[in-house]
C-alpha positions in Angstrom: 123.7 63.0 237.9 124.7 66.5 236.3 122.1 69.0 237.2 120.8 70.9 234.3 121.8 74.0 233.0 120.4 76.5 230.7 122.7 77.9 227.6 121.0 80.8 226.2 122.2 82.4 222.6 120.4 84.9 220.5 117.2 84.6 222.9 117.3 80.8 222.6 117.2 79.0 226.2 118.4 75.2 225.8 118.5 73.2 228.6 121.6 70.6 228.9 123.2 68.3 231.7 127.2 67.5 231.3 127.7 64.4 232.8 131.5 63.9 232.5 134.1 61.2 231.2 137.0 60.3 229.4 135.2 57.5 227.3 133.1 57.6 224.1 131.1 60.8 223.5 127.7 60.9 223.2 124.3 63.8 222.8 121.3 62.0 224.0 118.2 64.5 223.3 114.7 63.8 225.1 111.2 62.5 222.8 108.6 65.4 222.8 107.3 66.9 225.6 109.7 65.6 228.1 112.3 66.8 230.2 115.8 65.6 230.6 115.6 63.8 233.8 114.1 60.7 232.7 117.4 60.3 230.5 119.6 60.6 233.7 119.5 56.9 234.8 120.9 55.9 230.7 123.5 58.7 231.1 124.3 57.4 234.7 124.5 54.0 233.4 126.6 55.1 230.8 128.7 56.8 232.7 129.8 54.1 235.0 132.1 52.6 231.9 133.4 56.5 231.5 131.3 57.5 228.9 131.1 61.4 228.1 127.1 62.2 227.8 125.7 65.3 227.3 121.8 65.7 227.3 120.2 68.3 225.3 116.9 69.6 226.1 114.6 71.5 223.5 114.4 75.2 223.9 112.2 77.0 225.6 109.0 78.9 223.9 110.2 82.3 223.2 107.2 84.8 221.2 110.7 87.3 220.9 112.1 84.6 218.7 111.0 82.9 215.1 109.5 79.4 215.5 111.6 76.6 214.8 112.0 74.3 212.4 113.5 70.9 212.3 116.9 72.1 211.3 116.6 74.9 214.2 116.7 72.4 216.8 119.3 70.9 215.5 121.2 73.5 215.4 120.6 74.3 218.7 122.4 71.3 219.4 125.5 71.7 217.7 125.5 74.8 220.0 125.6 73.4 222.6 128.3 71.2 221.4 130.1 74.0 220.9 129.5 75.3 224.2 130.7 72.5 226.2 133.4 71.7 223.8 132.0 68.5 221.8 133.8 68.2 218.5 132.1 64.9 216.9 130.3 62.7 219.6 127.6 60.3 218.7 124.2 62.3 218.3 121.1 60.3 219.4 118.0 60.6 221.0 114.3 59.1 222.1 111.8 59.2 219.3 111.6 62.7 218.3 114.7 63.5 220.0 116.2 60.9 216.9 114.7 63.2 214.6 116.4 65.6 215.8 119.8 63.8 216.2 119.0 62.5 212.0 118.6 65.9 211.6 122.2 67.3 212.8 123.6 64.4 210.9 122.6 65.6 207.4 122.6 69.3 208.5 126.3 68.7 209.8 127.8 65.8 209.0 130.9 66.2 210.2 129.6 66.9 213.5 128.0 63.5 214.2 130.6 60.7 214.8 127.3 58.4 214.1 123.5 58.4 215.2 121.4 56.8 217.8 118.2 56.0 217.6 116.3 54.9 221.0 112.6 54.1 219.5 112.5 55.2 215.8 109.5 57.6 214.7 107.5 56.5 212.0 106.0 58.8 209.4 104.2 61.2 211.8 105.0 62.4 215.0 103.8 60.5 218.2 103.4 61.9 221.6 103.9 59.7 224.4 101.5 60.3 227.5 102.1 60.5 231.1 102.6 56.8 233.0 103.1 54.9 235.9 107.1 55.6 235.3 107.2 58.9 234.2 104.8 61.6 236.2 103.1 63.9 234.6 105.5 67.3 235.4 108.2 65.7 233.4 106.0 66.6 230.6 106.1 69.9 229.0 103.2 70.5 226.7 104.6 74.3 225.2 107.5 72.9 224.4 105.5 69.5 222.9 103.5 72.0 221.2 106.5 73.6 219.8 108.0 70.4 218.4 105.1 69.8 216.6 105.5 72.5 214.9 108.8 72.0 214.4 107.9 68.9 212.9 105.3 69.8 210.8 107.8 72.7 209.0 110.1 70.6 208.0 108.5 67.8 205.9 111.6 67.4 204.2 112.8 65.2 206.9 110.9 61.8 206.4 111.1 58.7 208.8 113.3 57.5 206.6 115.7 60.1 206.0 119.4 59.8 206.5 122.6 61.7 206.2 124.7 59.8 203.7 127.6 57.7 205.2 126.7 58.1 209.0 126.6 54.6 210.9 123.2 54.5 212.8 122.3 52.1 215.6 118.5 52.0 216.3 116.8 50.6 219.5 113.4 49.3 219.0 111.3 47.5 222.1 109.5 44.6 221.0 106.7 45.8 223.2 106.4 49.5 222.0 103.0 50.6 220.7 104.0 54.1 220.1 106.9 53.4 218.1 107.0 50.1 216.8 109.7 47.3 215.8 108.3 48.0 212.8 109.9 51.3 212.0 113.1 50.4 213.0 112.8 47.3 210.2 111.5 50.1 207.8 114.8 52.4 208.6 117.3 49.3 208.1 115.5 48.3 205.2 116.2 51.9 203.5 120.3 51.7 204.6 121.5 48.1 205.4 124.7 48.8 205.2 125.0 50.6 208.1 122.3 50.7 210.1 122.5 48.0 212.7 119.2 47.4 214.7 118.7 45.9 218.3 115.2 44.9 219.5 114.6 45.2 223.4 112.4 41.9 224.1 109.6 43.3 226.3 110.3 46.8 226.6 107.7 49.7 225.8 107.9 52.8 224.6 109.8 54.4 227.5 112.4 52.0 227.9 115.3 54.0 228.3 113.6 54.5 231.7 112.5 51.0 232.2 115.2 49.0 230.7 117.9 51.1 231.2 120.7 48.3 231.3 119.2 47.0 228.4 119.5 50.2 226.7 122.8 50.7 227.6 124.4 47.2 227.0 124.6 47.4 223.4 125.2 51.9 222.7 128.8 50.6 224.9 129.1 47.5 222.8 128.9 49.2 219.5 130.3 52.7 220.2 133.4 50.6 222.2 133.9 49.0 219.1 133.4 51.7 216.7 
């Protein structure tokens, strides 16, 4: 697993692992509050058919530095692209981490190859709470606090929203209570033609920690075959 380095522009400090390969290129960003480690087993697992994953953190609190919106953080990610020399990967993330990854896809469209959704938001943002799985320092409640913000300055950006002509693939677990089946039907329902959906049968909402060959069965699958 890549450790995780920080890439720091204008006063910005994003955090971001570069687990390498020669395979399909993807940007997995974390949900809200958490860190990137709890996305290292997926990139691991990913990485064992030769994928190229980079995970993108969300940028550190800086008073020195305007408060972001939406289309900040996304840009912050196409930095980093930049920076580690991504030209048009799949962009995708855990709940508010898609919303992020939607976000770069209509910002920059020719950017994202195609979006990933791993547990789609619904129409306000959720925060998921410390568990059994995932301690409670992989949390990081400035930078939560920071996303909802984010969030909240940027209500342009519905649950539904979607750059036009971008393939999406959404992961939903059947058990999630968080972020239910339900919104990824809603998101399908608003762009059938291309937005495939794949339900996790008894996964919750952290289930690219829990299931993580589940997860990563069909993101090979689909971005093998696209």
């Amino acid at each position: 697993m890549a450790e995780t380095e920080i890439f720091e522009p204008d006063g910005r400090a994003v955090p971001y692992a570069d687990d390498h390969g020669d395979g399909p290129a993807l940007v997995l960003l974390p949900g809200a509050g958490l860190r990137l480690g709890y996305l290292g087993l997926l990139a691991e697992a990913l990485g064992e058919e030769d994928f190229r994953v980079v995970r993108i953190g969300c940028r550190w609190p800086n008073d020195a530095v305007p408060a972001p919106t939406l289309h900040d953080l996304a840009q912050d990610v196409v930095d980093v692209m930049d920076h580690v020399g991504m030209t048009r990967p799949w962009v995708g993330g855990h709940g508010f981490g898609g919303t992020v990854a939607r976000t770069v896809a209509l910002d920059h469209p020719a950017r994202a190859a195609g979006v990933l959704l791993l547990a789609v938001e619904g129409g306000a943002p959720v925060e998921v709470s410390p568990t059994s799985e995932i301690p409670e320092n992989a949390y990081d409640r400035e930078r939560m606090a920071l996303q909802r913000a984010a969030r909240a300055a940027s209500a342009e950006i519905g649950a539904a929203t979607l750059a036009p002509g971008i393939p999406v693939l959404a992961l939903q677990g059947s058990a999630d209570r968080v972020m239910p089946p339900a919104n990824g039907e809603t998101l399908r329902a608003a762009a059938p033609e291309r937005v495939s959906l794949v339900t996790i049968d008894g996964a919750a909402d952290l289930f690219p920690l829990t299931h993580v060959g589940e997860t990563a069965w069909p993101i090979e699958d689909y971005l093998d075959w696209d």
